[in-house]
C-alpha positions as CSV (number, residue, x, y, z in Angstrom):
1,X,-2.3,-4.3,27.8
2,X,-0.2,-5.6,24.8
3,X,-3.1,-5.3,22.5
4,X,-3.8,-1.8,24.1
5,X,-0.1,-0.5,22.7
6,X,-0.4,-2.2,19.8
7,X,-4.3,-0.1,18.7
8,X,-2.1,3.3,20.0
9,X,0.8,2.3,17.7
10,X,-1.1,1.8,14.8
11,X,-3.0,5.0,15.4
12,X,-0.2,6.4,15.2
13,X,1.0,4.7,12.1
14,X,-2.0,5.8,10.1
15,X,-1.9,9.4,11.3
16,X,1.1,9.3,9.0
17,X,-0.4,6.7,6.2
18,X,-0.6,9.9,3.0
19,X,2.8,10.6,3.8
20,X,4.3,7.4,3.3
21,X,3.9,7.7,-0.4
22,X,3.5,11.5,-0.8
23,X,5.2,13.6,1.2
24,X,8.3,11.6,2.1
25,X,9.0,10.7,-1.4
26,X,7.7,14.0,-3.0
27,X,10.0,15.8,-0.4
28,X,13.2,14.2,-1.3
29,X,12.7,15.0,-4.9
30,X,11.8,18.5,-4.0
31,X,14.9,18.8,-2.2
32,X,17.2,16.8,-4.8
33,X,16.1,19.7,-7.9
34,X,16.6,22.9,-5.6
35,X,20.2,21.7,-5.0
36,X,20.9,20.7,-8.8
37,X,22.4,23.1,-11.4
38,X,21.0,24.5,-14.5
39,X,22.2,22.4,-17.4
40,X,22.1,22.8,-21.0
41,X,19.0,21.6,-23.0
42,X,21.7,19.5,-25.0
43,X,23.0,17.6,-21.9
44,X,19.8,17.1,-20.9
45,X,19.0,14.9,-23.8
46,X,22.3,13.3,-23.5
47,X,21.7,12.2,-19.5
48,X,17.8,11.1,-21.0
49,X,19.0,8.8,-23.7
50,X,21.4,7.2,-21.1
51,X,19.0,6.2,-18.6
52,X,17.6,2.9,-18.4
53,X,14.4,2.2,-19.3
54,X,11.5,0.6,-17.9
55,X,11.9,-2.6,-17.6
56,X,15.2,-2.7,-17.3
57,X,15.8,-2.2,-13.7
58,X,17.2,-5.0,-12.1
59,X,14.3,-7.1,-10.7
60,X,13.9,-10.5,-9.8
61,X,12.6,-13.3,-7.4
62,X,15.5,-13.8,-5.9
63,X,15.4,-10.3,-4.9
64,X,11.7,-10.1,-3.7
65,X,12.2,-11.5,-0.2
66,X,15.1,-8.4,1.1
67,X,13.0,-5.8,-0.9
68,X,9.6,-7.2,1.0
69,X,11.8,-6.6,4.2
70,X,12.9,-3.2,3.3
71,X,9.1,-2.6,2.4
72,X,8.4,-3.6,5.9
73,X,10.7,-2.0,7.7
74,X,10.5,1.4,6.1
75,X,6.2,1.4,6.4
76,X,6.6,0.1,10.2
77,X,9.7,2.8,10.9
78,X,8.5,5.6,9.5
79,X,5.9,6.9,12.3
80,X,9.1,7.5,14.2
81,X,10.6,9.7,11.8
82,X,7.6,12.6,11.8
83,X,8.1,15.6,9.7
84,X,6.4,19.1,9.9
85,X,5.2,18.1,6.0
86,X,3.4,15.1,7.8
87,X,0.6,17.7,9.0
88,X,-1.3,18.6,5.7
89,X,-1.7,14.9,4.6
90,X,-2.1,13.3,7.8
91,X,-5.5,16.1,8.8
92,X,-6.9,15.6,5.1
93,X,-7.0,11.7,5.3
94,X,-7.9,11.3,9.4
95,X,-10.7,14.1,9.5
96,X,-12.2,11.9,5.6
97,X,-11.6,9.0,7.5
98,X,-13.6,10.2,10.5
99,X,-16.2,11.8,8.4
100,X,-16.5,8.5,7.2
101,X,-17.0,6.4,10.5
102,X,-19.6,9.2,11.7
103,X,-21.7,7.7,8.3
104,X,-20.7,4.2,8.7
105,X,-23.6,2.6,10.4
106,X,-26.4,4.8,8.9
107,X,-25.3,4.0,5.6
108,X,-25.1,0.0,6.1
109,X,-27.9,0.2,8.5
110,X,-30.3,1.4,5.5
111,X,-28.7,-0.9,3.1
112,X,-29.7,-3.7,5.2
113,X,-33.4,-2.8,6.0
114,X,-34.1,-4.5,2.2
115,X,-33.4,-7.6,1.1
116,X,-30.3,-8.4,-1.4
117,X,-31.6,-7.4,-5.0
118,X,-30.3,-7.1,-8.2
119,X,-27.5,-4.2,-7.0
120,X,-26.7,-6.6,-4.6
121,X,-25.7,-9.6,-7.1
122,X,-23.8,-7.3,-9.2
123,X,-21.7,-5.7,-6.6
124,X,-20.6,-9.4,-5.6
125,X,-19.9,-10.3,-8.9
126,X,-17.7,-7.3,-9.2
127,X,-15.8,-8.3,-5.8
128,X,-14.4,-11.2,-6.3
129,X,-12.3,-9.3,-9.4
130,X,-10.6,-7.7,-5.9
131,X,-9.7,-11.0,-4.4
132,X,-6.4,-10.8,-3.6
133,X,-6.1,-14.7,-5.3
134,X,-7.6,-12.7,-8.1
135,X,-5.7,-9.5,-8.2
136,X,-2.7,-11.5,-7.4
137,X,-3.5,-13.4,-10.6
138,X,-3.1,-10.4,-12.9
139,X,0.1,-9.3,-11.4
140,X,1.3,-12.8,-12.2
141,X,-0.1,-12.3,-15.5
142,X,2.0,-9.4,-16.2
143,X,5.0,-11.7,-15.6
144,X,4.2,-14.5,-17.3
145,X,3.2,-12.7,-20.8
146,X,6.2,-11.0,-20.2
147,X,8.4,-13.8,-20.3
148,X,6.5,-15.2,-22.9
149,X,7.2,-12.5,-25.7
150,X,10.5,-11.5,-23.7
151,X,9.3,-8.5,-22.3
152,X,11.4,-7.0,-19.7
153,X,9.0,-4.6,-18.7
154,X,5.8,-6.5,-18.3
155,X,7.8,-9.3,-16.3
156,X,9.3,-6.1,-14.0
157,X,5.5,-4.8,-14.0
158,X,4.4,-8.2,-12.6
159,X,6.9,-8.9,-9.7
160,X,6.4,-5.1,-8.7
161,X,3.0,-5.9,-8.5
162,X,3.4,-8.9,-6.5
163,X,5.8,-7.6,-3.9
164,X,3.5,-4.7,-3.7
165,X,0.8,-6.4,-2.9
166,X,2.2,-8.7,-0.2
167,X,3.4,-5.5,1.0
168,X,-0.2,-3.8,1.7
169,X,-1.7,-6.8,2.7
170,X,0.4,-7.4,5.7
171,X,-0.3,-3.9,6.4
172,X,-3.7,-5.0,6.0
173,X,-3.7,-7.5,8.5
174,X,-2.1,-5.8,11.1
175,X,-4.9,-3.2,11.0
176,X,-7.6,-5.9,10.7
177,X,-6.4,-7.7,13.9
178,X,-6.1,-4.6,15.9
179,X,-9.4,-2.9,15.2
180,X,-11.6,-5.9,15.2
181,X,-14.2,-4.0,13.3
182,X,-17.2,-6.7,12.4
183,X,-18.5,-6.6,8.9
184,X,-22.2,-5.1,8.3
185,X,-23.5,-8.2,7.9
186,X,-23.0,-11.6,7.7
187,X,-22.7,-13.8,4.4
188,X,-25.7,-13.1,2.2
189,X,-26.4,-10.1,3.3
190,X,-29.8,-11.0,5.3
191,X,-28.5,-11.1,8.8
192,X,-26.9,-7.6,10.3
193,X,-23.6,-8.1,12.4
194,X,-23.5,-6.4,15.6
195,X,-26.5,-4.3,14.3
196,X,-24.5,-3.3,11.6
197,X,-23.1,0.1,13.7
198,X,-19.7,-0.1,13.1
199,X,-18.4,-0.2,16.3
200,X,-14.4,-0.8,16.9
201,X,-12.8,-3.9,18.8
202,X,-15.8,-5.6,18.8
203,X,-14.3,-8.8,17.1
204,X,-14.1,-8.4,13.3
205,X,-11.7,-8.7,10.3
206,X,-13.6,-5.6,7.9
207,X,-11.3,-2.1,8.5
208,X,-9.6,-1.9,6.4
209,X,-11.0,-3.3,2.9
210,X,-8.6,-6.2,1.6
211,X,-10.3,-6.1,-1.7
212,X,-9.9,-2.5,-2.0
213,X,-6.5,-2.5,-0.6
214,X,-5.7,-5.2,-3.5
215,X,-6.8,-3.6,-6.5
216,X,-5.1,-0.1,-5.6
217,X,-2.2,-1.4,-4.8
218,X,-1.5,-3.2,-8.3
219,X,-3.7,-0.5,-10.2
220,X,-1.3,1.6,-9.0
221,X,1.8,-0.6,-9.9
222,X,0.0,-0.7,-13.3
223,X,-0.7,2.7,-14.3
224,X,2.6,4.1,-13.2
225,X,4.7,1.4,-15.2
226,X,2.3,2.2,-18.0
227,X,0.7,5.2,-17.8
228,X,2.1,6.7,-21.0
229,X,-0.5,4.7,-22.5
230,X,-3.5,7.8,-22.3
231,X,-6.4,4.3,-21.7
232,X,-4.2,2.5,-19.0
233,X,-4.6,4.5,-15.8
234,X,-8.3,5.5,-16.2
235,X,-8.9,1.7,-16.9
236,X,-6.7,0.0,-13.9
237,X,-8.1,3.2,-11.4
238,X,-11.8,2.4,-13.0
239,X,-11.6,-0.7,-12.3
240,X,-10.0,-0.3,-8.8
241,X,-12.8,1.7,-7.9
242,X,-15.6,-0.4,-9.1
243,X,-14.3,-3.5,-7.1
244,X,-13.9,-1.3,-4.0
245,X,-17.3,0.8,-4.2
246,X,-19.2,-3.0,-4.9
247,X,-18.3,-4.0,-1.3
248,X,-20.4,-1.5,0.0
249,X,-24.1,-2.3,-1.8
250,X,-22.6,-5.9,-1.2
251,X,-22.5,-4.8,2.4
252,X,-19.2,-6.5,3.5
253,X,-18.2,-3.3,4.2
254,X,-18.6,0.5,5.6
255,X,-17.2,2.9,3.3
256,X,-14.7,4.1,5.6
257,X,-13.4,0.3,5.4
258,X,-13.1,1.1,1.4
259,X,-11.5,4.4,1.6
260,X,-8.7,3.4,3.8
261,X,-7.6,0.1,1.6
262,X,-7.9,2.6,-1.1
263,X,-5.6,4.6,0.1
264,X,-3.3,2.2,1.6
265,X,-2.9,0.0,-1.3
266,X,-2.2,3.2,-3.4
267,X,0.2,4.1,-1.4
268,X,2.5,1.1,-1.1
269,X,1.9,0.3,-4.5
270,X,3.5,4.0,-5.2
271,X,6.4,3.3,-3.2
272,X,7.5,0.4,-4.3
273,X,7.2,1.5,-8.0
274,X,9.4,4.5,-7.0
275,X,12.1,2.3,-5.2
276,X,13.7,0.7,-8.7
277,X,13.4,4.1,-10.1
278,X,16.2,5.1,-7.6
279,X,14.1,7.4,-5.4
280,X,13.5,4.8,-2.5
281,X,13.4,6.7,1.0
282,X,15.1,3.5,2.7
283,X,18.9,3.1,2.5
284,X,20.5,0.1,4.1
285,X,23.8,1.1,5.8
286,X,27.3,-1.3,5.7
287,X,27.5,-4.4,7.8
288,X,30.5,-3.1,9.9
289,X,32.1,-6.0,11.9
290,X,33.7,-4.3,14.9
291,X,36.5,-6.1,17.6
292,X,35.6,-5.0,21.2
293,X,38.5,-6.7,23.2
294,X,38.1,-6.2,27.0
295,X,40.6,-5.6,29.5
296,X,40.2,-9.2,31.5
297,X,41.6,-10.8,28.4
298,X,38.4,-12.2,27.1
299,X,37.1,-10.6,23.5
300,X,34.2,-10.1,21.7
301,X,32.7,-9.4,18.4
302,X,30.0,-6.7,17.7
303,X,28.0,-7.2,14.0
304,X,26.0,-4.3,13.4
305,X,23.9,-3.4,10.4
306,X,22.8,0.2,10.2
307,X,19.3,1.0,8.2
308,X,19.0,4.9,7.4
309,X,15.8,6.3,6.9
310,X,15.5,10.0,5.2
C-alpha cells in the first residue's frame, strides 16, 4: 500500500518536473520586471557595475549541506503548490515522455536482435564519461583549478556543480526505486531483460537515466556560469547529449529512460545556478520561539520554523 502512494506521489511530482526550473523561476522574474519602474539608462549602468560578479557569491562547503536541504525540500514541496502556468510544461514533457514509452520496447527490442558491434563498443566507451564518479570528477575539477590559480569563479562553478548533482541524483533514485523499470538487457548486451519491453514495476533500477541525469545536471551548471564564452554551452550540451544518446545503442537504456534524466538534471542544475544569483523560489522563514503557558500552571515551549514557497 505504501509503495502504491509513494508511485501516485511521484506521478504527481513529474507531472510538474518542466516547471520546477521554468516556469516557477521564469514566473517570478516575470512578475518582479512588470512591477519595476523605468529607470534611466545612466542608473542602469550604475546598479550593473555594483553587482557582484560571478564568482563572487558566497559559496562554500560549509554551506553545501542546508542548501542540499533547501534543494530537497523545495523539489519534493513543490507538487503541492500547482499553478495554472504548470499546464503548458507539464502536457509538453508527459505526452514526449509517453510518446516515448509507446517506442521503448520496439526500439531496444530491434537493437537486441544483433549482436554488440562496433556502435556498441563506442557507445560504452562514451558512457562511462556520464558516471556520476566521473561527472562528479569534473565538477571537482572546476574547484580545484580554481583554487589553484585563485579563481573565485571556477571554485563557485565546481561546488555548484556538486550540490547540483547530489541534488538530481537523489531525485534519481527515488524515481528508480519506485518504477522498478528493468534495463533492456543485461551486462554485455547479449541477454534481453524481461524481453526487453519495458514494462513498469517489474524490478529494475533504468527510468530514469543516472548517466544522463549527471551530465545535464553539471552541463547545465557549466554553460550557465560560463556561457558568455560562445564554445562553452554547445561543448558541455554536446557532450551531455553524446553520453546520454550512447546508452541507448549500448542498450542500458530505453530512450524515454534518457529523456527524462535529461530533463531532470537540466533542471535542478538550473535551479541551483539561479539560487546564488538571488532568484531562488525557496525562502526560509524566522525561527520564532513562542511561550504557550497553560492555565493548570504547567508551561510549554513551541519552536517553529516556517519555510515559504512562491
Amino acid at each position: 500500500m505504501l509503495q502504491k502512494w509513494l508511485r501516485l506521489w511521484l506521478l504527481g511530482w513529474l507531472m510538474l518536473l518542466p516547471h520546477l526550473g521554468v516556469g516557477a523561476l521564469g514566473t517570478n522574474q516575470i512578475g518582479q520586471a512588470a512591477q519595476s519602474t523605468p529607470q534611466a539608462e545612466g542608473g542602469t549602468k550604475n546598479a550593473r557595475a555594483s553587482s557582484p560578479a560571478k564568482g563572487a557569491e558566497k559559496v562554500s562547503f560549509r554551506e553545501m549541506p542546508r542548501e542540499f536541504l533547501r534543494d530537497q525540500a523545495f523539489f519534493w514541496l513543490r507538487p503541492f503548490r500547482p499553478k495554472r502556468a504548470d499546464l503548458p510544461w507539464a502536457a509538453a514533457f508527459l505526452g514526449t515522455t509517453a510518446g516515448l514509452i509507446a517506442i521503448d520496447g520496439h526500439v531496444a527490442q530491434n537493437l537486441s536482435n544483433s549482436p554488440p558491434g562496433a556502435g556498441y563498443s563506442f557507445s560504452h566507451g562514451a558512457g562511462t564519461l556520464g558516471s556520476p564518479l566521473v561527472v562528479a570528477g569534473v565538477a571537482g575539477g572546476f574547484y580545484v583549478v580554481g583554487r589553484w590559480r585563485g579563481n573565485g569563479e571556477l571554485q563557485t562553478t565546481g561546488l555548484l556543480g556538486l550540490r547540483a548533482l547530489a541534488d538530481s541524483l537523489v531525485i534519481a533514485e527515488a524515481v528508480k526505486n519506485a518504477t522498478q523499470r528493468p534495463r533492456p538487457t543485461f551486462s554485455g548486451g547479449l541477454v534481453r531483460n524481461h524481453d526487453a519491453d519495458g514494462q513498469f514495476f517489474t524490478g529494475g533500477r533504468a527510468f530514469p537515466s543516472g548517466h544522463a541525469t549527471a551530465a545535464w545536471t553539471v552541463a547545465t551548471v557549466v554553460a550557465r556560469r560560463h556561457g558568455s564564452h560562445r564554445w562553452v554551452t554547445p561543448t558541455v550540451y554536446g557532450l551531455a547529449s553524446l553520453v546520454s544518446f550512447s546508452r541507448v545503442p549500448e542498450r542500458r537504456h530505453f530512450p524515454s529512460d534518457i529523456f527524462v534524466g535529461a530533463v531532470l538534471g537540466y533542471l535542478v542544475g538550473r535551479h541551483v545556478t539561479r539560487s546564488v544569483e538571488g532568484n531562488s523560489t525557496l525562502r526560509w522563514g524566522p525561527l520564532r520561539l513562542e511561550p504557550n503557558i497553560a492555565f493548570t500552571g504547567s508551561s510549554a515551549v513551541n519552536i517553529s520554523l516556517s519555510l515559504q514557497l512562491k
